[in-house]
MIDRENKOL-942795 format. One record per residue (C-alpha): chain; z, x negated, y negated. Coordinates in steps of 0.1 Angstrom, whole numbers, plus 5000, padded with zeros to 4 digits. Layout:
- A / Z / X / Y
...
This chain:
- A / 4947 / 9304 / 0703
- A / 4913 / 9285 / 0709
- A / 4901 / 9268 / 0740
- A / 4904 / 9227 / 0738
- A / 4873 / 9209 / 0720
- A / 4880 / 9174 / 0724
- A / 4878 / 9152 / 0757
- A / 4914 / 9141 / 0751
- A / 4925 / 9179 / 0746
- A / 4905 / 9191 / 0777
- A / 4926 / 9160 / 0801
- A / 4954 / 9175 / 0788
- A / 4945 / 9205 / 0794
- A / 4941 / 9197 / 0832
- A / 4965 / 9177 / 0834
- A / 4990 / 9210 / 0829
- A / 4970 / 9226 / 0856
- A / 4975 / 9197 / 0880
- A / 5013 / 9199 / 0872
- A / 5015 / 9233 / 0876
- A / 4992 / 9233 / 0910
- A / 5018 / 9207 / 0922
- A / 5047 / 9224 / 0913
- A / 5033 / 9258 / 0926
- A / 5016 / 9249 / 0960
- A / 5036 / 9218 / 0974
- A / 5070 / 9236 / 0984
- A / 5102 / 9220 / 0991
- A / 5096 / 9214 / 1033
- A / 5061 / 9197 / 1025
- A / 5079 / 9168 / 1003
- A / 5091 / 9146 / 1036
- A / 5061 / 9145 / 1053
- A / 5038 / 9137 / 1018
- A / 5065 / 9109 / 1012
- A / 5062 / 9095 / 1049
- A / 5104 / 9097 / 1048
- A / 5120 / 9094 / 1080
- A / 5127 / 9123 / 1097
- A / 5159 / 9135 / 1090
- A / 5161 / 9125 / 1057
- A / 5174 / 9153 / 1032
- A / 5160 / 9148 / 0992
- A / 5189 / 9180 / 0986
- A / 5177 / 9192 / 0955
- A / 5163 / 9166 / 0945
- A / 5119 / 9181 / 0953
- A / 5136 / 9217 / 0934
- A / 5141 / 9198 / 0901
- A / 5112 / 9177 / 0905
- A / 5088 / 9210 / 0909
- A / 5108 / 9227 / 0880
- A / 5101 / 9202 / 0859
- A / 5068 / 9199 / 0870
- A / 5060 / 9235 / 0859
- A / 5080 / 9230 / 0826
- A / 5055 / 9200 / 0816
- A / 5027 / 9215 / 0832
- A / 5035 / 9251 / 0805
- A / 5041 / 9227 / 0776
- A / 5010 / 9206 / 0780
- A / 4985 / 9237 / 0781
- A / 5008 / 9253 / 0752
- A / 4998 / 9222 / 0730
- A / 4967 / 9221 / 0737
- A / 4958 / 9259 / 0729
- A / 4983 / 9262 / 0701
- A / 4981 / 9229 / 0685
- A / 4964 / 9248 / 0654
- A / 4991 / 9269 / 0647
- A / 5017 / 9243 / 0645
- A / 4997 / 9215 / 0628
- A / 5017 / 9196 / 0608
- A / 5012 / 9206 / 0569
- A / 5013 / 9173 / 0560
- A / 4993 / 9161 / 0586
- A / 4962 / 9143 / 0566
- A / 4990 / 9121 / 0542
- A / 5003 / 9110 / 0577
- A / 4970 / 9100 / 0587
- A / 4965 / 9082 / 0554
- A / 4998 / 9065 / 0556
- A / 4996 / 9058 / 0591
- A / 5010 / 9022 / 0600
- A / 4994 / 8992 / 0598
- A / 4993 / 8982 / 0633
- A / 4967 / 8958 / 0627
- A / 4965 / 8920 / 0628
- A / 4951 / 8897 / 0608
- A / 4929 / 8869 / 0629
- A / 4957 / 8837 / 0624
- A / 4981 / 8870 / 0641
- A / 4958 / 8869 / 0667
- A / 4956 / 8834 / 0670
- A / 4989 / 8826 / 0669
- A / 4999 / 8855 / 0693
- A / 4972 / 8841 / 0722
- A / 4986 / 8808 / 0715
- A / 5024 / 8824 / 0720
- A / 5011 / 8839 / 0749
- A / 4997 / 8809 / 0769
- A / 5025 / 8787 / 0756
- A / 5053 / 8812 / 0766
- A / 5035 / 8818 / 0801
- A / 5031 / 8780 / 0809
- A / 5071 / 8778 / 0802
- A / 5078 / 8801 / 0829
- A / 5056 / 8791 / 0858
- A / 5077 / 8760 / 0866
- A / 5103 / 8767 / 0896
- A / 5086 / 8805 / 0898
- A / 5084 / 8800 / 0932
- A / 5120 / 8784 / 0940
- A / 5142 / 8804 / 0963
- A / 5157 / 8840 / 0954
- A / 5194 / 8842 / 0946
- A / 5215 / 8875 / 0954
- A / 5203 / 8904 / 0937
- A / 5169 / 8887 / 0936
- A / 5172 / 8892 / 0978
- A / 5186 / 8926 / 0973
- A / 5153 / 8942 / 0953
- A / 5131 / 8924 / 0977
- A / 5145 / 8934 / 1009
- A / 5162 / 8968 / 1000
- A / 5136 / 8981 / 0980
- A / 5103 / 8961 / 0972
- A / 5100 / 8963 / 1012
- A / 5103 / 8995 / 1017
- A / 5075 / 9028 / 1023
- A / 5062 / 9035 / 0985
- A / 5078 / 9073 / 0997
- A / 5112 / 9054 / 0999
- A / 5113 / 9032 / 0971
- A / 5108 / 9069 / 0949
- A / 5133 / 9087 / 0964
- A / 5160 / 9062 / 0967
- A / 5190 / 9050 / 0945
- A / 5212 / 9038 / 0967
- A / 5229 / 9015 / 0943
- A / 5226 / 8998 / 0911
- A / 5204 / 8971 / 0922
- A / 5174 / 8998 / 0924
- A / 5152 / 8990 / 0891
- A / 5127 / 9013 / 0894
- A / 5098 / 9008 / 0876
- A / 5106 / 8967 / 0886
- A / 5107 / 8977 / 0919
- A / 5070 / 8995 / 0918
- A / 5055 / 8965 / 0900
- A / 5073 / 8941 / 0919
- A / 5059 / 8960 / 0948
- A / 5022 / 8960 / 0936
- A / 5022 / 8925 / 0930
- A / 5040 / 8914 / 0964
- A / 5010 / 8936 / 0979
- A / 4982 / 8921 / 0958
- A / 4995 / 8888 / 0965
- A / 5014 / 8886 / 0996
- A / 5047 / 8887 / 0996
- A / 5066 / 8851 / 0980
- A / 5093 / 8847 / 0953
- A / 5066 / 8840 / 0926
- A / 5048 / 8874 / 0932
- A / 5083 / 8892 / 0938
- A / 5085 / 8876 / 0900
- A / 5054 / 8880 / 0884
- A / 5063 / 8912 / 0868
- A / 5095 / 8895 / 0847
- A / 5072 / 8870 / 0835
- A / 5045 / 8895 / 0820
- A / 5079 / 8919 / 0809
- A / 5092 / 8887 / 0794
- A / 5057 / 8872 / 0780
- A / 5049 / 8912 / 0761
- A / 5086 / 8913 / 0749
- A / 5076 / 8884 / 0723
- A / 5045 / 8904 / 0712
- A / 5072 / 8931 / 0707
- A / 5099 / 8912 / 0690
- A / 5064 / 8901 / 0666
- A / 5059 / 8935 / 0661
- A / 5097 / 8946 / 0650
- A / 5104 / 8917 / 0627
- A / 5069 / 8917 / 0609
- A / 5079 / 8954 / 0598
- A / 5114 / 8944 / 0588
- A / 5112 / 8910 / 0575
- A / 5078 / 8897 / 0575
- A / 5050 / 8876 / 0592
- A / 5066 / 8841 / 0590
- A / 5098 / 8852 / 0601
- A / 5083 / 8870 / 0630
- A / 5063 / 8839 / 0640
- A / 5092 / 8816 / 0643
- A / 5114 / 8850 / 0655
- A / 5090 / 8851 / 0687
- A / 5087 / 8809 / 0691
- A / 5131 / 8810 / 0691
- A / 5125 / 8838 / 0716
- A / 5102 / 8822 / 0737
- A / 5124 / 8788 / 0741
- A / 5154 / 8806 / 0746
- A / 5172 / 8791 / 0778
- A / 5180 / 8827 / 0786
- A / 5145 / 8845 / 0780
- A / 5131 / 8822 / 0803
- A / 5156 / 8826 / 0829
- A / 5156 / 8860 / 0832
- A / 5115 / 8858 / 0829
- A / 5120 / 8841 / 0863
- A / 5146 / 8869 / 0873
- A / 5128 / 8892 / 0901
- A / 5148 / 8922 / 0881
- A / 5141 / 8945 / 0854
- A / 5158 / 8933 / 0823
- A / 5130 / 8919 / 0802
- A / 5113 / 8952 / 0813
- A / 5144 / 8967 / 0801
- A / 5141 / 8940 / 0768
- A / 5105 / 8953 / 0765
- A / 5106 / 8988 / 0761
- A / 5143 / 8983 / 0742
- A / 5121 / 8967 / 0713
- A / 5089 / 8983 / 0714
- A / 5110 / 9020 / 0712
- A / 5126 / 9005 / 0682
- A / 5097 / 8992 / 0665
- A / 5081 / 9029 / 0668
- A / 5116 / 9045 / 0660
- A / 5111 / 9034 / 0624
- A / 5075 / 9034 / 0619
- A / 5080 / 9076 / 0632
- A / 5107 / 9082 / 0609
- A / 5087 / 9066 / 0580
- A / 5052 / 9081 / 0590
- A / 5064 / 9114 / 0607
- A / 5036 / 9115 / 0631
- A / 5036 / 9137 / 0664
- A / 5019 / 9111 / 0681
- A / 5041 / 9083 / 0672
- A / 5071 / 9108 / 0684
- A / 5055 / 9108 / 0717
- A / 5049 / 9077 / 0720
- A / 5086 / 9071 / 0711
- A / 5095 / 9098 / 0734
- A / 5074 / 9076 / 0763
- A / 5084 / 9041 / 0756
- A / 5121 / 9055 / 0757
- A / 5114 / 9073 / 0794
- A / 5098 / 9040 / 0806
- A / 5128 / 9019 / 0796
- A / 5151 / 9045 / 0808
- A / 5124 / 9043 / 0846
- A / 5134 / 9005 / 0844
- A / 5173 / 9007 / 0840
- A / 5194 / 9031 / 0832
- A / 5213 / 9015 / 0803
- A / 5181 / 9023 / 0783
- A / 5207 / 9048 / 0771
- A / 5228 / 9030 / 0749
- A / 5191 / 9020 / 0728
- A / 5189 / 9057 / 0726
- A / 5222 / 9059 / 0714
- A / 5218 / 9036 / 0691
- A / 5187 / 9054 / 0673
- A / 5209 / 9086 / 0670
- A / 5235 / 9071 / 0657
- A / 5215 / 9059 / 0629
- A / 5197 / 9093 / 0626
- A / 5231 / 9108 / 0619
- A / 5240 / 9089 / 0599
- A / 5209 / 9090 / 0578
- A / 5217 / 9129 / 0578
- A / 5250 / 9126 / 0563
- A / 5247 / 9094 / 0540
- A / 5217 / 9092 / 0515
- A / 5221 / 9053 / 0517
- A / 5209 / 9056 / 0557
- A / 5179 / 9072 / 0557
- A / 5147 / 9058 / 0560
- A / 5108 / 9071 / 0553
- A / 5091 / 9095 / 0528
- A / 5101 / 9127 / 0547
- A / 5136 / 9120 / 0545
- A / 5130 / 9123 / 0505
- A / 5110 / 9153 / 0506
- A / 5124 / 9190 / 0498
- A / 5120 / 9200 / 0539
- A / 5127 / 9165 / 0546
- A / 5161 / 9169 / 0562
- A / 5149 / 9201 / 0581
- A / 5113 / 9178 / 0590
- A / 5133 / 9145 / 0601
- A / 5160 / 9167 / 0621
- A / 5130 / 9184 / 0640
- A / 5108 / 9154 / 0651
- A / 5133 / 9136 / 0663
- A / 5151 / 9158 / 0686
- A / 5122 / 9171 / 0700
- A / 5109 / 9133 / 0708
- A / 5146 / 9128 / 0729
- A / 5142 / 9160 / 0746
- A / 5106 / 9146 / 0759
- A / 5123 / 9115 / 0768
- A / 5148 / 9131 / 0784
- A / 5128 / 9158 / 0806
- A / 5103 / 9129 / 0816
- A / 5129 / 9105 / 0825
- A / 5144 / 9133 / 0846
- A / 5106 / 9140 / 0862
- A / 5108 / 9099 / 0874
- A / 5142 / 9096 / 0891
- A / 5140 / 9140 / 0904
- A / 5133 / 9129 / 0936
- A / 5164 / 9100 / 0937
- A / 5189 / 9122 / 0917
- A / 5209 / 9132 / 0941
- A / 5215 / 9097 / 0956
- A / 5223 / 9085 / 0925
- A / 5248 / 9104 / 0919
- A / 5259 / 9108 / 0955
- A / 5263 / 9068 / 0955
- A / 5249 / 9044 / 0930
- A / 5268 / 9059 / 0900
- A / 5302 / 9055 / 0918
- A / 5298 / 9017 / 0926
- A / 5334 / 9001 / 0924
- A / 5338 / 8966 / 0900
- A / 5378 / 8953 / 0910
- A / 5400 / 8936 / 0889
- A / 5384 / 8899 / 0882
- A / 5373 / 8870 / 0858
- A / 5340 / 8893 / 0855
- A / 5355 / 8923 / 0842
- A / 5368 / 8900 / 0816
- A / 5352 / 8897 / 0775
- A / 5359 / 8858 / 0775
- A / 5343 / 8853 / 0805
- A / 5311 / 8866 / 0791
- A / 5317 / 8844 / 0760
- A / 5320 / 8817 / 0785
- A / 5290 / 8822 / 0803
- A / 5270 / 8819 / 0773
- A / 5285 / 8785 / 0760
- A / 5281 / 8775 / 0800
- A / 5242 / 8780 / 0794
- A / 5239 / 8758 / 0769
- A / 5256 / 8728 / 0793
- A / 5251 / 8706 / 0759
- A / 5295 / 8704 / 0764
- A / 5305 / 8705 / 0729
- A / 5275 / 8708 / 0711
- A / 5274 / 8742 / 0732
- A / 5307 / 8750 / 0715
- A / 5287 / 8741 / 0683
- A / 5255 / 8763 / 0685
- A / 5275 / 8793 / 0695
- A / 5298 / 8794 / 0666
- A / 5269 / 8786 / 0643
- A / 5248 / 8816 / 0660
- A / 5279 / 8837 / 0657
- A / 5277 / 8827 / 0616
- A / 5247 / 8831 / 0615
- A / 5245 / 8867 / 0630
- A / 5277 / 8877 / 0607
- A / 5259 / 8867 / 0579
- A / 5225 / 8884 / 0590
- A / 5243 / 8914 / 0595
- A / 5256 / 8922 / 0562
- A / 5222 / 8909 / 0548
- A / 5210 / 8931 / 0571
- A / 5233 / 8958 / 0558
- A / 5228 / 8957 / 0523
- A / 5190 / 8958 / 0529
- A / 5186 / 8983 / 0555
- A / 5214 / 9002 / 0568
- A / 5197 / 9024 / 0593
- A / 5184 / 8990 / 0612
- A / 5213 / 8973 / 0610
- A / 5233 / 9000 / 0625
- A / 5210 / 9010 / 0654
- A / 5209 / 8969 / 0665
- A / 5247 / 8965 / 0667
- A / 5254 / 9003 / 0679
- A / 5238 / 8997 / 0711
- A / 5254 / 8971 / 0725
- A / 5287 / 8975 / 0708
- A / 5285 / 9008 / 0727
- A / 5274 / 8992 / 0761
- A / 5303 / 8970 / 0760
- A / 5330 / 8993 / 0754
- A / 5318 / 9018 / 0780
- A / 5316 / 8991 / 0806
- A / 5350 / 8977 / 0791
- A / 5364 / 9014 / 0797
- A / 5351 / 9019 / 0832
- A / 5363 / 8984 / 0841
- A / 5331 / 8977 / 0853
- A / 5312 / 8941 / 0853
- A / 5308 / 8927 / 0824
- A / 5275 / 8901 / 0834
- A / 5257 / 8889 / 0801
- A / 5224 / 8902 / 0820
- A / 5238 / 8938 / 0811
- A / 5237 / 8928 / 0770
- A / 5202 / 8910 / 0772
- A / 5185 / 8941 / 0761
- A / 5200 / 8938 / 0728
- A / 5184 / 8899 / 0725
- A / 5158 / 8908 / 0705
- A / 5180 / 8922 / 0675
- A / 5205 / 8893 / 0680
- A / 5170 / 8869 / 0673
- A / 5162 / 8892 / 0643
- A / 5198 / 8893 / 0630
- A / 5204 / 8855 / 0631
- A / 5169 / 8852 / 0612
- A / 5182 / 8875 / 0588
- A / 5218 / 8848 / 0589
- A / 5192 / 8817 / 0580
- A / 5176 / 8833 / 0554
- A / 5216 / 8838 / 0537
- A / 5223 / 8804 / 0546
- A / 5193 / 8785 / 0532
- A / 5198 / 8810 / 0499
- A / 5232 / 8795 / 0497
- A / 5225 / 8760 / 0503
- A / 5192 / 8761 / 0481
- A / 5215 / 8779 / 0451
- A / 5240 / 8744 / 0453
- A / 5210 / 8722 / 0455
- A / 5194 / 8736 / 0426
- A / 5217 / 8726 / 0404
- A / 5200 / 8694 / 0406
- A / 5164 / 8704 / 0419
- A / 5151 / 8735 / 0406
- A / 5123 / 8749 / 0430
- A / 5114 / 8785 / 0432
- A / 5103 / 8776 / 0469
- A / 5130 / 8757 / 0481
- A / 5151 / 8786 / 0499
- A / 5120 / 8796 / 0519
- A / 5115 / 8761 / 0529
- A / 5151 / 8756 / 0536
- A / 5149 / 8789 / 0557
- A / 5120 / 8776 / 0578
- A / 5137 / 8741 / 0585
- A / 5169 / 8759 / 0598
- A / 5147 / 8784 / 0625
- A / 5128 / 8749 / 0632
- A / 5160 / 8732 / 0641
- A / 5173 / 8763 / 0660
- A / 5139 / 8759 / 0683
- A / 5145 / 8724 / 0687
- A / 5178 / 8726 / 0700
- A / 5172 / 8762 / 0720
- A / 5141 / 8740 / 0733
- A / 5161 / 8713 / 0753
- A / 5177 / 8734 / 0773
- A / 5146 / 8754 / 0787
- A / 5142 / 8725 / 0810
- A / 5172 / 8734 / 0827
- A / 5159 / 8763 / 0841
- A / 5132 / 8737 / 0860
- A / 5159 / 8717 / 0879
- A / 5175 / 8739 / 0902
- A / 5167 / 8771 / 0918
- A / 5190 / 8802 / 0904
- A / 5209 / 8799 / 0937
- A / 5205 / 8773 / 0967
- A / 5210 / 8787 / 0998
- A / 5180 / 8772 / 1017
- A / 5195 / 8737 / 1010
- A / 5231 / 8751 / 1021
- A / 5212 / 8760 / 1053
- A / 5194 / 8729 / 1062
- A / 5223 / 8708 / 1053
- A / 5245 / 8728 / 1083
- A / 5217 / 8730 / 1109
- A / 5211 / 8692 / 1103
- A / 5250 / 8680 / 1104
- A / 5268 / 8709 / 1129
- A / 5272 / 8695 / 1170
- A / 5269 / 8710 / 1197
- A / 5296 / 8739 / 1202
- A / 5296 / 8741 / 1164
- A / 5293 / 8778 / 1154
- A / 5283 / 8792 / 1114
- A / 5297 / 8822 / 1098
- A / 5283 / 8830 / 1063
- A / 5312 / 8853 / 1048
- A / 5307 / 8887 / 1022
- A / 5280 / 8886 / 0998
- A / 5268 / 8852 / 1015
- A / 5268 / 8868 / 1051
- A / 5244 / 8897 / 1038
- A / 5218 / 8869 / 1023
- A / 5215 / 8847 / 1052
- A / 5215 / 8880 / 1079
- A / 5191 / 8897 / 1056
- A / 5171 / 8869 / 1047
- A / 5175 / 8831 / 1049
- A / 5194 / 8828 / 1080
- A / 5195 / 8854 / 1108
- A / 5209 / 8834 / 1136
- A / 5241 / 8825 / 1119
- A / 5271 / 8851 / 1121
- A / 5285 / 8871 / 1095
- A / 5320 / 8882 / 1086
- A / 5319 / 8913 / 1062
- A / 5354 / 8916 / 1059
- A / 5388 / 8897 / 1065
- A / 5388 / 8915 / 1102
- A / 5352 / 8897 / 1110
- A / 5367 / 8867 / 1101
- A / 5400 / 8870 / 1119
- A / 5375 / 8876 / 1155
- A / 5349 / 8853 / 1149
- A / 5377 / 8823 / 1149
- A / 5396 / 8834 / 1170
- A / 5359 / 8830 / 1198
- A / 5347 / 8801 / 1182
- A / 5371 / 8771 / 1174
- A / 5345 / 8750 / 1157
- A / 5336 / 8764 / 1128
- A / 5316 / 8762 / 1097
- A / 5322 / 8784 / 1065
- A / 5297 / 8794 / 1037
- A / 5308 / 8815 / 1011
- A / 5289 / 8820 / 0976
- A / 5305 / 8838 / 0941
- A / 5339 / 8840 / 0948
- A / 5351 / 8863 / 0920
- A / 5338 / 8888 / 0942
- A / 5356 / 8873 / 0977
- A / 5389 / 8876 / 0952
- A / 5383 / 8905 / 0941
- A / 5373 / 8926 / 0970
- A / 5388 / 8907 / 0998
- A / 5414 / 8887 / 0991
- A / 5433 / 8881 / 1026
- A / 5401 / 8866 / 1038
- A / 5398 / 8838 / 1008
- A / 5434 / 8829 / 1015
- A / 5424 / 8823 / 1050
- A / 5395 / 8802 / 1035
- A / 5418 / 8785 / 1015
- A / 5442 / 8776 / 1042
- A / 5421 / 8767 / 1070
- A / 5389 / 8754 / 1057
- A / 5377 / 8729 / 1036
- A / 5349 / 8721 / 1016
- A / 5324 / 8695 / 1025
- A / 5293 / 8699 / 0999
- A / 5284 / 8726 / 0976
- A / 5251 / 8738 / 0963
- A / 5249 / 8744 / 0928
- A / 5224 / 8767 / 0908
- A / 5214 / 8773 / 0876
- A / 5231 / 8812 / 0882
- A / 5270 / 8802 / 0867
- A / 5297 / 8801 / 0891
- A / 5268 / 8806 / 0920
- A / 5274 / 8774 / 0939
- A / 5267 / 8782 / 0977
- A / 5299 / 8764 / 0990
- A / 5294 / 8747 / 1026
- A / 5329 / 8745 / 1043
- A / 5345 / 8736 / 1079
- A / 5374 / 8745 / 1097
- A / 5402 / 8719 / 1098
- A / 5422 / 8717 / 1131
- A / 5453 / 8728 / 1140
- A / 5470 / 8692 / 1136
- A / 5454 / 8690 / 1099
- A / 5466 / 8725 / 1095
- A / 5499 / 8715 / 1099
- A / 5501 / 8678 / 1083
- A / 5489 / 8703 / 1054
């Protein structure tokens, strides 16, 4: 045991202290008044794990740095001579700035248009609330963390607007193209990961959910840059890398939960690296110890993960799983797998050329994958695990199936389809050659297929631009500026909560079929705005038959948010009622 000698060893060092000082000194009565909570407010046991785990990282810290000799790695100076090549050649850097202003000019248009749903949600439930509060809550699903703290930051630095609430996607979204660089230069190489990054940063749907006031290119983010270090540990065996790892995992996991299924999707690889000689990956996997070396490493790096994750959401624990993890999804066109297939051919709004592209990107990722495969096994299997995995739990549990909840996994589908081209253009280069021998034409042919797949990906960015994701400011005006005197407006369910929560106060709001049934039975007169009405099916349905029967609908709002038209109706009388 020796005292620490380095700056970075003596900050850790105190850093363990100042865990342990919290978790010693600041008891369990002190944690309301430090968070500013209401009074009343009960964190159950949520400041007890917290502290625990305060002192358990607090011990490990100090144990590292006054141990760290005795459990050197024996192998430690070939890591450091075969650490990765994380650096970048100038035209990298050139290219990458150039990526970075292009991709950030791409989603500043419409940044500021008007919030849709969950948008309204984070910003008024959360982003709004105490910094104490927006810790130690998780009172749904809509709760992002880590989106909601930068979200909050920026809203603060800024002033509060829909471009500030959505800064933070755009910089999530912007670094997620550095990362998708970074994971396709390791596993297929510098031009593929330039024209990777440039089909990722046209993509109709990365700039969407850029503009998207959630956490999902956070999520995107992390999902990549976890991977990327995943197999660069596993090849190099480095502690620090397996930290970093361990981090990058915990940060993702801070952002959204389904972080989870990318973890997932590493250990399934891992196992079956374990088992099947044809799985593994890196030097230590080869080496005498190397099963014993690569078991150790990386089960160490998910219990970090794990036990910081835990230290982020200790104080919102027990809401969590008091009431966010047992949010109900009925019975509707959302819970079902064509829809989502739908949604993603909807996107492209090209009619059957939309039809086209998906079944070519469907080829194309077929094909990549058992390119993919044959070439690296372990890769292949941790892209598709993840989301194959998400699907069927969410398939199991019923829940939503909303394409937002697979965009983590965009980054491998971009890498996969590359891998697809790169089969294709082999193919079609192989047939030409019968007649035109060129050693470089399947490269070339390569290129001009990812060239065309910008193109066509690039036309439909613009439709982001026209429309805001939802448009219930328009909806508004257009009532206020055609209702008469007497005339009342009731915004029903999920429409109800925006405008009482944010775009229109003054109007009522029905919550349920019972609302509805009072509200016209004082007020004859009477406009109707409803908004997604899966969820008006789903959850109440005797109040959309009494919007099908007595209303109808005089102008709806559409959005670039699929099947979010806000929907402007009036009640007909009783002598249309009944010529009906």
């Amino acid at each position: 045991m020796s005292l620490p000698k380095s700056v970075g060893s003596w900050l850790l060092f105190l850093l363990g202290l100042l865990f342990i000082g919290v978790a010693a000194f600041i008891d369990h009565s002190q944690y309301q008044t430090i968070l500013q909570l209401e009074k009343g407010t009960d964190l159950e046991w949520g400041p007890a794990l917290f502290r625990g785990l305060m002192l358990l990282h607090g011990t490990v810290l100090i144990a590292v740095v006054l141990l760290r000799a005795r459990f050197e790695d024996p192998v430690r100076a070939t890591d450091e001579n075969e650490s990765p090549n994380f650096s970048l050649s100038r035209a990298e850097v050139v290219f990458l700035l150039v990526l970075t202003l292009v991709a950030t000019a791409l989603r500043i248009p419409n940044l500021d248009s008007p919030l849709w749903v969950d948008e309204v949600l984070t910003l008024v439930d959360f982003v709004r609330a105490p910094w104490g509060e927006v810790i130690s809550s998780f009172p749904n699903q809509n709760q992002h963390m880590l989106y909601t703290i930068s979200a909050k930051i920026s809203s603060t630095v800024f002033g509060e607007s829909a471009w500030s609430v959505r800064l933070p996607a755009v910089l999530f979204g912007v670094g997620s193209l550095w990362a998708l660089y970074l994971l396709c230069r390791k596993l297929i190489g510098v031009p593929a990961a330039m024209l990777g990054s440039v089909l990722m940063m046209v993509s109709y749907h990365h700039v969407w959910f850029s503009q998207n006031a959630r956490g999902y290119t956070g999520l995107l983010l992390f999902s990549i840059l976890a991977t990327w270090i995943w197999l660069e540990a596993l090849e190099r065996g480095s502690w620090k890398l397996w930290v970093v790892y361990s981090l990058l995992v915990a940060f993702g996991m801070w952002v959204h939960m389904t972080m989870a299924f990318v973890l997932a999707g590493h250990g399934a690889a891992f196992l079956a690296g374990l088992f099947l000689e044809s799985f593994r990956i890196g030097r230590h996997y080869l080496q005498q110890d190397g099963l014993r070396r690569a078991f150790v490493k990386p089960v160490v790096a998910w219990l970090i993960a794990v036990s910081v994750t835990l230290q982020l959401y200790a104080l919102a624990l027990p809401e969590f799983f008091a009431a966010a993890l047992h949010e109900e999804s009925r019975n509707s066109i959302w819970t079902d797998p064509s829809w989502v297939v739908g949604e993603i051919v909807r996107a492209f709004d090209i009619g059957a050329g939309g039809i086209i592209v998906v079944s070519a990107g469907l080829a194309f990722l077929g094909l990549g994958l058992a390119s993919l495969f044959r070439k690296n096994r372990h890769a292949a299997i941790l892209m598709v695990f993840s989301p194959f995995v998400s699907g069927a739990v969410m398939l199991m549990a019923g829940h939503n199936l909303f394409p937002r909840f697979f965009f983590f996994a965009a980054g491998f589908a971009i890498l996969i389809v590359l891998e697809g081209a790169s089969v294709v253009a082999g193919l079609a280069a192989r047939a030409v050659g019968i007649v035109y021998s060129n050693e470089q034409l399947p490269s070339l042919m390569w290129a001009a297929l990812i060239v065309l797949m910008i193109l066509v990906s690039s036309t439909t960015v613009p439709k982001n631009y026209y429309l805001p994701k939802q448009d219930f400011p328009s909806a508004y005006d257009y009532v206020e500026e055609n209702r008469a005197d007497g005339d009342e407006v009731v915004a029903v369910s999920i429409a109800g909560n925006m405008y009482s929560k944010y775009f229109g106060p003054d109007w009522l709001q029905a919550e349920n079929v019972e609302d509805l049934k009072k509200i016209q039975t004082e007020h004859k007169k009477l406009w109707l705005v409803y908004t997604l009405s899966p969820e008006i099916k789903a959850f109440h349905p005797e109040m959309w038959k009494i919007i099908e029967s007595d209303y109808v609908v005089v102008m709806s709002f559409p959005g670039t948010l699929n099947g979010g038209e806000v929907v402007v109706s009036r009640r007909q009388d009783e002598g249309d009622n009944e010529r009906k």
